[in-house]
N, CA, C and O atoms as a GROMACS GRO file, in nm:
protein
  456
    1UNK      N    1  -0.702  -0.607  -0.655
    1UNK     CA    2  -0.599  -0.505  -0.642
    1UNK      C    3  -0.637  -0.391  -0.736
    1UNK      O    4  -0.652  -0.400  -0.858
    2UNK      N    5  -0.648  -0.296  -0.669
    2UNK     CA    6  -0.660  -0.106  -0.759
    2UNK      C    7  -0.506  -0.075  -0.792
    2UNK      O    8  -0.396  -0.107  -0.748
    3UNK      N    9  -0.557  -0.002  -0.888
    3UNK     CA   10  -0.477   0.087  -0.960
    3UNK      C   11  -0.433   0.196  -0.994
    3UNK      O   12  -0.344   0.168  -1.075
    4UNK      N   13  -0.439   0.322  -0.981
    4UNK     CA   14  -0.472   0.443  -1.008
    4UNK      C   15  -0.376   0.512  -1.045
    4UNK      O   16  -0.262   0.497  -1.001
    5UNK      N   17  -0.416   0.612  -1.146
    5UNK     CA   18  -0.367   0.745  -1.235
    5UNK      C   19  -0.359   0.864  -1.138
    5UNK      O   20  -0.334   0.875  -1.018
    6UNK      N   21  -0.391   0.953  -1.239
    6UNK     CA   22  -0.358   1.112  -1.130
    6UNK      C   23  -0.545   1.104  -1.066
    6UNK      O   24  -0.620   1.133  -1.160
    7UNK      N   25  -0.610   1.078  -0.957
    7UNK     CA   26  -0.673   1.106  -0.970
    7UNK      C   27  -0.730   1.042  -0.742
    7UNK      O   28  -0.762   0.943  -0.677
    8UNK      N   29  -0.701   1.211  -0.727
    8UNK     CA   30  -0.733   1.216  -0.573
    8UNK      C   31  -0.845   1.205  -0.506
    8UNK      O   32  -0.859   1.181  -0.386
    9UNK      N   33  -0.975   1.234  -0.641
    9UNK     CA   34  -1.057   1.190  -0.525
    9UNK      C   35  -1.088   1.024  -0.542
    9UNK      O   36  -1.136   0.982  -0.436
   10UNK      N   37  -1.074   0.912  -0.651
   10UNK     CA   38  -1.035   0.843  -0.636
   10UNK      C   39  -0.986   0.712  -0.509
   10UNK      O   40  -1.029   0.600  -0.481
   11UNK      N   41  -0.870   0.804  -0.458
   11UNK     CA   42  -0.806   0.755  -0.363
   11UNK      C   43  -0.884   0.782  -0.269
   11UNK      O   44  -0.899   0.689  -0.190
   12UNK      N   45  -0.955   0.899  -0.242
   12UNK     CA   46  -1.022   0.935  -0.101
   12UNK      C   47  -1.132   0.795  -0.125
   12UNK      O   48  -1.107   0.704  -0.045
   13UNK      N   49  -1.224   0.772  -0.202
   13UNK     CA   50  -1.324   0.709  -0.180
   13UNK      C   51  -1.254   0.562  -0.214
   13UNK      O   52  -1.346   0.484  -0.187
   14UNK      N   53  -1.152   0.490  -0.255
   14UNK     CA   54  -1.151   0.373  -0.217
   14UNK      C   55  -1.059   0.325  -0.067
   14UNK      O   56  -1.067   0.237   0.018
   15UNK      N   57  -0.953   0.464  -0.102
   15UNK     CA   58  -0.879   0.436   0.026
   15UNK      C   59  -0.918   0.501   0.182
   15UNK      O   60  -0.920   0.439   0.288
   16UNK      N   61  -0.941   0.621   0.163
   16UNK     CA   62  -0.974   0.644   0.264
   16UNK      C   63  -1.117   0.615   0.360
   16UNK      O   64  -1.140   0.624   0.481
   17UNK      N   65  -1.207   0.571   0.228
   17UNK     CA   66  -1.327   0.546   0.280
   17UNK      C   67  -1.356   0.393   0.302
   17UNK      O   68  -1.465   0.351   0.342
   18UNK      N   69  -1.268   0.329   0.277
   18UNK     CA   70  -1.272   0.200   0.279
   18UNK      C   71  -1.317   0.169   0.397
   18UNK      O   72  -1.313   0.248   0.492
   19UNK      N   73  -1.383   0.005   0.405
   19UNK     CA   74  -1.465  -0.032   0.527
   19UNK      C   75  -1.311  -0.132   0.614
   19UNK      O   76  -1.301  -0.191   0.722
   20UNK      N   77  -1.246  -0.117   0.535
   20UNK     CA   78  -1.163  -0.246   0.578
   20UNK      C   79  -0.961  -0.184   0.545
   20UNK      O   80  -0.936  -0.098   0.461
   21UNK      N   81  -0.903  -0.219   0.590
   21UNK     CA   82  -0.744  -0.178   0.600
   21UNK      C   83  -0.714  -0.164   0.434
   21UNK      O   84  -0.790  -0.216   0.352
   22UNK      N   85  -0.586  -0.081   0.391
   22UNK     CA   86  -0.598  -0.093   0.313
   22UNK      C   87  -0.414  -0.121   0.294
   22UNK      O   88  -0.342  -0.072   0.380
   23UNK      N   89  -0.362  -0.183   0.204
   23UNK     CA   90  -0.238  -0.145   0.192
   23UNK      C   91  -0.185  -0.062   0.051
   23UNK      O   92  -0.193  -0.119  -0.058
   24UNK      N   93  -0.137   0.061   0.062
   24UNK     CA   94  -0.137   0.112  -0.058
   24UNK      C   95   0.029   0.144  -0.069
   24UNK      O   96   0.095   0.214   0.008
   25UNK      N   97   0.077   0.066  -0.194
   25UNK     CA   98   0.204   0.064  -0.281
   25UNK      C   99   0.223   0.162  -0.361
   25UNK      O  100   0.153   0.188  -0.458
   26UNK      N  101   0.337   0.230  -0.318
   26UNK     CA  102   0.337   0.364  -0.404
   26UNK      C  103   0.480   0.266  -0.514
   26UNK      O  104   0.579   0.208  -0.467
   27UNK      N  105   0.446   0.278  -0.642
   27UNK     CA  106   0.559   0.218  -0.754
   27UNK      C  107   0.556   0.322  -0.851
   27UNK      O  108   0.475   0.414  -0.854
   28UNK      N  109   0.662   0.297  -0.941
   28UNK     CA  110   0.708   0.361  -1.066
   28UNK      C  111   0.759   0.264  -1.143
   28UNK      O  112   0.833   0.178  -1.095
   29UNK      N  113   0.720   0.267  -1.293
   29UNK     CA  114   0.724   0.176  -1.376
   29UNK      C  115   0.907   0.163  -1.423
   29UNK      O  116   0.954   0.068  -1.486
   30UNK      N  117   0.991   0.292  -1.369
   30UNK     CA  118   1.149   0.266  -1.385
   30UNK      C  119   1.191   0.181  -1.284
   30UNK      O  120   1.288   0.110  -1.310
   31UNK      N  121   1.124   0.168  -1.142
   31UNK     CA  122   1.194   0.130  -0.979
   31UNK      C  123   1.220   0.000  -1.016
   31UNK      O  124   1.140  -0.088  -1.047
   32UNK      N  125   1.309  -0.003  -1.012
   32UNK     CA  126   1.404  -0.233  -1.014
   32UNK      C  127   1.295  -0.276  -0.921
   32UNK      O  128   1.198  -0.342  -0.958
   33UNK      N  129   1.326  -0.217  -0.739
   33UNK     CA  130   1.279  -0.267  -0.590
   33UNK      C  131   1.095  -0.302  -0.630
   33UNK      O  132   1.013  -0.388  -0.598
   34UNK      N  133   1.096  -0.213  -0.693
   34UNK     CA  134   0.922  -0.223  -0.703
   34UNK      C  135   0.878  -0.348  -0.810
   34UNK      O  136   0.796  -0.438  -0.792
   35UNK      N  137   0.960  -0.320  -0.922
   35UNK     CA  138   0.943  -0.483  -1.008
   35UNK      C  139   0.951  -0.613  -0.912
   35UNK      O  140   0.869  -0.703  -0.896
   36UNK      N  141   1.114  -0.586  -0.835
   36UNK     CA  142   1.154  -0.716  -0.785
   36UNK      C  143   0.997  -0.736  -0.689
   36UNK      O  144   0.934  -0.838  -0.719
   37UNK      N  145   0.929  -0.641  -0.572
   37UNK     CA  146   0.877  -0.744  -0.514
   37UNK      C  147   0.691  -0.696  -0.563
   37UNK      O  148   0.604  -0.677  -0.478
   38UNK      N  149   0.669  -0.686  -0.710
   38UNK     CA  150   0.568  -0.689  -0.753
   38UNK      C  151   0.462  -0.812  -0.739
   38UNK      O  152   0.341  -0.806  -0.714
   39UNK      N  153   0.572  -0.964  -0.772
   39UNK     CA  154   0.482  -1.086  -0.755
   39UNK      C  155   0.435  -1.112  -0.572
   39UNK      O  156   0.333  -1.173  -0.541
   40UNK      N  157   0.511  -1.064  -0.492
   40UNK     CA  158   0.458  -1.076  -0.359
   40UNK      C  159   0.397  -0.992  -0.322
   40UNK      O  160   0.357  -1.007  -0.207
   41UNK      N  161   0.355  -0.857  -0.396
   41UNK     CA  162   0.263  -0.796  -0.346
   41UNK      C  163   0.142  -0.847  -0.410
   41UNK      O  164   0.045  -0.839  -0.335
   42UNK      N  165   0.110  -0.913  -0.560
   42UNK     CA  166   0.049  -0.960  -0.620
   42UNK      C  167  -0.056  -1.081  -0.531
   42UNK      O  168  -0.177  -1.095  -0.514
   43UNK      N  169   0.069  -1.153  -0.489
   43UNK     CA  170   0.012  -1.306  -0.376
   43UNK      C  171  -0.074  -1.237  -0.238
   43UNK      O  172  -0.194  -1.252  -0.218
   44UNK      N  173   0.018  -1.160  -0.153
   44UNK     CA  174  -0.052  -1.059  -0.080
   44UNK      C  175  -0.219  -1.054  -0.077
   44UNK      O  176  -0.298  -1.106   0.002
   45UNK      N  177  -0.248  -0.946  -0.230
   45UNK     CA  178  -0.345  -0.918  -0.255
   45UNK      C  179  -0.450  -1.004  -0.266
   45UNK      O  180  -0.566  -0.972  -0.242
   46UNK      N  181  -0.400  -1.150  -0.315
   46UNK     CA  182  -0.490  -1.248  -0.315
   46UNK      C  183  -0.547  -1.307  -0.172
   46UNK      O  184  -0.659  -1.325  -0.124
   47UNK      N  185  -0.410  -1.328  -0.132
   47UNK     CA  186  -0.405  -1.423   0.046
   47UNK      C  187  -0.537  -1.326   0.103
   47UNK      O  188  -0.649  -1.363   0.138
   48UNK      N  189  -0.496  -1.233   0.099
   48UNK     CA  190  -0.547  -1.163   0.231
   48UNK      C  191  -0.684  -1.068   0.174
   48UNK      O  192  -0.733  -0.973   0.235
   49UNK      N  193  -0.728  -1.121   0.043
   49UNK     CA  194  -0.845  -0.989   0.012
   49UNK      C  195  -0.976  -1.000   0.059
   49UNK      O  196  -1.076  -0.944   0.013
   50UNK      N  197  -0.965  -1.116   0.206
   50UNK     CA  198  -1.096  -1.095   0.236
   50UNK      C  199  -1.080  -0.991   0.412
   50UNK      O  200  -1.165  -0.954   0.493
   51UNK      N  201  -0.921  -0.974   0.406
   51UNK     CA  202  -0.876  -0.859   0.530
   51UNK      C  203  -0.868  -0.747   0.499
   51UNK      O  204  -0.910  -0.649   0.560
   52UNK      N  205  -0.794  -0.754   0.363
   52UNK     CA  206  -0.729  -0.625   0.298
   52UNK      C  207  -0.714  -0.586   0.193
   52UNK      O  208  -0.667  -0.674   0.120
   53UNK      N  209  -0.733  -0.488   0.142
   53UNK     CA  210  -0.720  -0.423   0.031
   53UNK      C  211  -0.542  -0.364  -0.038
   53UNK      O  212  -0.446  -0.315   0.021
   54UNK      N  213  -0.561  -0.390  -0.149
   54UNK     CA  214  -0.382  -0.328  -0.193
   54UNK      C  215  -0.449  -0.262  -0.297
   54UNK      O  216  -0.542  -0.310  -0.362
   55UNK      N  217  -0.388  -0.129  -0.313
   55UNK     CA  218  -0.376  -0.034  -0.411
   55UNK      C  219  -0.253   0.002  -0.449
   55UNK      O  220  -0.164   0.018  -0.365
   56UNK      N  221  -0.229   0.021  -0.600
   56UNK     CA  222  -0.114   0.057  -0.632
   56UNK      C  223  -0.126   0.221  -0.665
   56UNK      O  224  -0.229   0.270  -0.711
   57UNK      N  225  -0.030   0.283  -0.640
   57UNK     CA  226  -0.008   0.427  -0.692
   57UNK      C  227   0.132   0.449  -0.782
   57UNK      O  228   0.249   0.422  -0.755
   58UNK      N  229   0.086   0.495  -0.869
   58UNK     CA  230   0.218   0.533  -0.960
   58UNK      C  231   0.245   0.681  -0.942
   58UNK      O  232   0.186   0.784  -0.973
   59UNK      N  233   0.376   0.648  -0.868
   59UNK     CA  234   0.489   0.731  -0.848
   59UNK      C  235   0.457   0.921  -0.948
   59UNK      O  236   0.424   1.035  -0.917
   60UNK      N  237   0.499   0.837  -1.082
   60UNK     CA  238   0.475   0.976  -1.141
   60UNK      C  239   0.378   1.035  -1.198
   60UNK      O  240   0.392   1.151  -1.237
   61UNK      N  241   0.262   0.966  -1.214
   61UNK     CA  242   0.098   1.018  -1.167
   61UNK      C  243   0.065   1.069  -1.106
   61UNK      O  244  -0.034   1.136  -1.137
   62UNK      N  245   0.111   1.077  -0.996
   62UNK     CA  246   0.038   1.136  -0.844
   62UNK      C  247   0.147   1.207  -0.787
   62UNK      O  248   0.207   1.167  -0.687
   63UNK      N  249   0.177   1.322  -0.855
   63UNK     CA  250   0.241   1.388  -0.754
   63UNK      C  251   0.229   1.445  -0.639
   63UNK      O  252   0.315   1.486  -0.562
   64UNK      N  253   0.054   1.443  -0.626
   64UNK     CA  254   0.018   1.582  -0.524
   64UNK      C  255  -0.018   1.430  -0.442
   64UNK      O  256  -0.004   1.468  -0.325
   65UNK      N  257  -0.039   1.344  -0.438
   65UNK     CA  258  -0.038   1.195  -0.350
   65UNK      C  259   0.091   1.200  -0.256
   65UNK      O  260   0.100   1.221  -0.135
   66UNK      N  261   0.202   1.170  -0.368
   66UNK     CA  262   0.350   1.131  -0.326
   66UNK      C  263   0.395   1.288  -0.230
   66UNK      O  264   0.487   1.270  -0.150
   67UNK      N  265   0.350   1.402  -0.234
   67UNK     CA  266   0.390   1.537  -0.158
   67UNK      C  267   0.301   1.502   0.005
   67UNK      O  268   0.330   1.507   0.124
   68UNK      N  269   0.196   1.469  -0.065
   68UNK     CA  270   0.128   1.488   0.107
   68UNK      C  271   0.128   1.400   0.195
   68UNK      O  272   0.104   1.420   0.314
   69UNK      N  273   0.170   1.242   0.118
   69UNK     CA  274   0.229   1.127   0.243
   69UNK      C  275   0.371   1.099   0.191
   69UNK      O  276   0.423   0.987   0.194
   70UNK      N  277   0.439   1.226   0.137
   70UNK     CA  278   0.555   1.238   0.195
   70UNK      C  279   0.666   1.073   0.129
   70UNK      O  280   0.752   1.003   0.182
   71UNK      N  281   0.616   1.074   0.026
   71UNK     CA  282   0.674   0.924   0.016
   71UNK      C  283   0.860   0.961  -0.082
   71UNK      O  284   0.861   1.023  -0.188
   72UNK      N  285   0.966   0.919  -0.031
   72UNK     CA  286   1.038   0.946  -0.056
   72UNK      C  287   1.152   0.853  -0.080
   72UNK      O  288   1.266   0.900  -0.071
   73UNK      N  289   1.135   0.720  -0.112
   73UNK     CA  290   1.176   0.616  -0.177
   73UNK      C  291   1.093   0.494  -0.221
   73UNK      O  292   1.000   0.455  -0.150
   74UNK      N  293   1.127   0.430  -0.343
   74UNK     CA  294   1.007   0.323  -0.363
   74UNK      C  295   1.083   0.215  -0.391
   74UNK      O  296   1.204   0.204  -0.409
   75UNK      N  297   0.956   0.103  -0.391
   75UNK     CA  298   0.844   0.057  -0.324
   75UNK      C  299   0.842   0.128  -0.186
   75UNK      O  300   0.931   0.120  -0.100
   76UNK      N  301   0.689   0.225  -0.175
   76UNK     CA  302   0.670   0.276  -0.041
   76UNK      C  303   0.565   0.196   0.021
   76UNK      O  304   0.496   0.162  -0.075
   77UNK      N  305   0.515   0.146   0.125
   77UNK     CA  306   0.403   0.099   0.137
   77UNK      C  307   0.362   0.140   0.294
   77UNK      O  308   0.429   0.125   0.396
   78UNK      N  309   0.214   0.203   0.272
   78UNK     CA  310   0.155   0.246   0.381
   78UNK      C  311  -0.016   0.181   0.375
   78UNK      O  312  -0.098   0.172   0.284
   79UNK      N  313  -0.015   0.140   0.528
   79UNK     CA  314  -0.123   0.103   0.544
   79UNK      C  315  -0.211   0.191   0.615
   79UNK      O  316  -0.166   0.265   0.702
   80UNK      N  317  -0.363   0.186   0.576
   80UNK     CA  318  -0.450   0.284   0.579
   80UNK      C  319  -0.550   0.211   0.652
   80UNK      O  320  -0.590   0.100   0.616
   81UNK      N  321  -0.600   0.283   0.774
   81UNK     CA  322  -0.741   0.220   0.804
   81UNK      C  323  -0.839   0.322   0.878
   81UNK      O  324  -0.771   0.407   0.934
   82UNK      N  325  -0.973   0.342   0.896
   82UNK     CA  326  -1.087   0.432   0.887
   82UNK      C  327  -1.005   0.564   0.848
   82UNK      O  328  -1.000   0.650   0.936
   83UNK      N  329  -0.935   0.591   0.718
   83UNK     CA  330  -0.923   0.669   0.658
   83UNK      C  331  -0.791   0.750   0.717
   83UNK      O  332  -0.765   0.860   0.669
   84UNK      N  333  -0.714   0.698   0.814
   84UNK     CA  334  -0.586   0.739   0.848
   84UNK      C  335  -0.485   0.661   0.810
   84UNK      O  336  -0.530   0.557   0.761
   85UNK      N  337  -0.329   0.667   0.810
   85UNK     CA  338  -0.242   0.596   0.794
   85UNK      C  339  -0.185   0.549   0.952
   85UNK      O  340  -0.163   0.626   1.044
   86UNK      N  341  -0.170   0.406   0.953
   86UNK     CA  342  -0.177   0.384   1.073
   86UNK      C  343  -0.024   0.400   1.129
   86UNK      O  344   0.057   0.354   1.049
   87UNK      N  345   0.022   0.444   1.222
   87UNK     CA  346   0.148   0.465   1.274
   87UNK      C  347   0.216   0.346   1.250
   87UNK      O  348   0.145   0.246   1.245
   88UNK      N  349   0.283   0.338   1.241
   88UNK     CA  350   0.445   0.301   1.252
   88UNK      C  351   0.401   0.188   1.089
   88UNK      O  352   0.467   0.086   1.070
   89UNK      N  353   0.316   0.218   1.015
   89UNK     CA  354   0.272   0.107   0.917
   89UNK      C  355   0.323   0.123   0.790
   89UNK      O  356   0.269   0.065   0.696
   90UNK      N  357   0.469   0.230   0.769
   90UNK     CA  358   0.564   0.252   0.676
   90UNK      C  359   0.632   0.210   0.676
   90UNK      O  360   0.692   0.200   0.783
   91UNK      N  361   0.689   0.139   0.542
   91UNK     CA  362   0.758   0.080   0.473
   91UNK      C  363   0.854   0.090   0.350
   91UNK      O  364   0.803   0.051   0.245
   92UNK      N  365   0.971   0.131   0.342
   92UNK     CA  366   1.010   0.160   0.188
   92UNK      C  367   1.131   0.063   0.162
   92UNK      O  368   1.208   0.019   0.248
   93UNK      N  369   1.131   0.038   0.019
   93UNK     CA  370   1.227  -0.023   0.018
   93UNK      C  371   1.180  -0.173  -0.041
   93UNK      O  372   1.063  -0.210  -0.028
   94UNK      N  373   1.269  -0.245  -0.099
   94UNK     CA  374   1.219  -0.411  -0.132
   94UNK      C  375   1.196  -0.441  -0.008
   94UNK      O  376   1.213  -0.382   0.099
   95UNK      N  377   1.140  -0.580  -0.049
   95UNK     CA  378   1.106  -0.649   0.106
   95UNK      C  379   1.050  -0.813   0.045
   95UNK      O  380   0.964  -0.824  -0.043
   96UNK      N  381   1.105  -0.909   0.100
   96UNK     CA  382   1.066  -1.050   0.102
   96UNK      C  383   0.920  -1.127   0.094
   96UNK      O  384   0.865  -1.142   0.203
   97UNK      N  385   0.868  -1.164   0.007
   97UNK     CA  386   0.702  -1.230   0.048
   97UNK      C  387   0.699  -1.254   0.246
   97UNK      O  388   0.620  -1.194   0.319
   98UNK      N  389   0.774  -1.325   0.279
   98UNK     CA  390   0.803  -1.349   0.404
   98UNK      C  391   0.792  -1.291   0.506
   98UNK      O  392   0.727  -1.328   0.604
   99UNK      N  393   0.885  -1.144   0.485
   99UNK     CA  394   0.859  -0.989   0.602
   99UNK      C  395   0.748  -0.945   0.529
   99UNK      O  396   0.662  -0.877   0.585
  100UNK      N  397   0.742  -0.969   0.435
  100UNK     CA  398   0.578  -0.869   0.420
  100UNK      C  399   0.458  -0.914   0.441
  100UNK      O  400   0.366  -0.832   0.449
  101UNK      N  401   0.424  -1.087   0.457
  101UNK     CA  402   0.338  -1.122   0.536
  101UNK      C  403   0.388  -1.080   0.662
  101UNK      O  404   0.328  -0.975   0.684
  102UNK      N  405   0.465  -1.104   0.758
  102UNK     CA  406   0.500  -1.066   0.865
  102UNK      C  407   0.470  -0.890   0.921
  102UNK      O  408   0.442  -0.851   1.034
  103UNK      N  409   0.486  -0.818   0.810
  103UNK     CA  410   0.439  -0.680   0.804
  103UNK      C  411   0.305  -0.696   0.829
  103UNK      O  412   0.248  -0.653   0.929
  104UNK      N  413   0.257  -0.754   0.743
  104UNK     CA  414   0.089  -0.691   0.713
  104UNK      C  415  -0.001  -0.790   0.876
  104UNK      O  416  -0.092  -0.756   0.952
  105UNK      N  417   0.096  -0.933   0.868
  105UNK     CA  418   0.035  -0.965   1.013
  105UNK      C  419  -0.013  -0.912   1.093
  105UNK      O  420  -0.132  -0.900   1.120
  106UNK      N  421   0.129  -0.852   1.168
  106UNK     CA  422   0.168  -0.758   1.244
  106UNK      C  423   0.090  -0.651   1.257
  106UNK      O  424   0.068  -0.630   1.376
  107UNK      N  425   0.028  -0.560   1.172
  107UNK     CA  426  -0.050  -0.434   1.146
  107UNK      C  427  -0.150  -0.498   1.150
  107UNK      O  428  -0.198  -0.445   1.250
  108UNK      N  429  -0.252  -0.604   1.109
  108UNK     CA  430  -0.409  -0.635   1.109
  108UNK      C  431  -0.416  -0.666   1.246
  108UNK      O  432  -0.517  -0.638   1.311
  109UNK      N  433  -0.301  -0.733   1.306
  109UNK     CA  434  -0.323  -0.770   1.488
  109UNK      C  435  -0.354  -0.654   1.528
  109UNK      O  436  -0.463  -0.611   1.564
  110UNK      N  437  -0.252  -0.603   1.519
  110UNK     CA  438  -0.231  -0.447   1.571
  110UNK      C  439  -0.373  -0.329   1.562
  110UNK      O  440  -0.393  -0.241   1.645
  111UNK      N  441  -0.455  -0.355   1.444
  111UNK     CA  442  -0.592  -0.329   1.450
  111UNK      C  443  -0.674  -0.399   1.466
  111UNK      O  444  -0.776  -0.404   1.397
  112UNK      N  445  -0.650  -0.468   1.559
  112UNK     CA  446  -0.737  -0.592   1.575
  112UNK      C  447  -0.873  -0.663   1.464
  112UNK      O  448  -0.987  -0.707   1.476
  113UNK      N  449  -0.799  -0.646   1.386
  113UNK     CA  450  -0.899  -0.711   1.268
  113UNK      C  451  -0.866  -0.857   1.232
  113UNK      O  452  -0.956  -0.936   1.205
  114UNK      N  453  -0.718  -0.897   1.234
  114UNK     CA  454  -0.687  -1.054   1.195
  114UNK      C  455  -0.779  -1.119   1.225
  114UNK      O  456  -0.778  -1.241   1.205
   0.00000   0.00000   0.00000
């Protein structure tokens, strides 16, 4: 699991250039929602890191991040693959270990990578 500060190109070369999906968590170290489902994004990252990638973005680091995908409540989570965000693959808000395997399922079928 990545991490990142203010720093865009960064993001271009792990996220956008990535060979493989990516799921990137936009958090802030005040957000409750983002603490509460920190350990299931944690498990996530493990289960699945030979499908997918998780990056975290902090909220108030990256402002010029959080302006251009538009992220406007957190935990945001968007999944990324050959360097686009894939439709309908937004997410904000807590969310259950449970729906969020079910999320990320759902989206690797959906790019046929599972």
């Amino acid at each position: 699991m990545w991490s990142y500060g203010d720093k865009r190109d960064q993001f271009s070369e792990v996220v956008l250039k990535s060979d493989r999906p990516v799921l990137v968590e936009f958090i802030a170290s005040w957000c409750g929602p983002c603490r509460l489902i920190a350990p299931a994004i944690e498990s996530i990252a493990q289960e699945y890191e030979d499908k997918l990638l998780v990056v975290k973005i902090d909220h108030d680091s990256n402002p010029k991040l959080i302006e251009e995908y538009k992220v406007y409540r957190l935990p945001a989570l968007i999944v990324f693959k050959d360097g686009k965000e894939i439709p309908e693959s937004r997410r904000e808000g807590a969310i259950t270990k449970t729906k969020l395997e079910d999320y990320i399922d759902a989206l690797l079928k959906s790019v046929s990578i599972a």
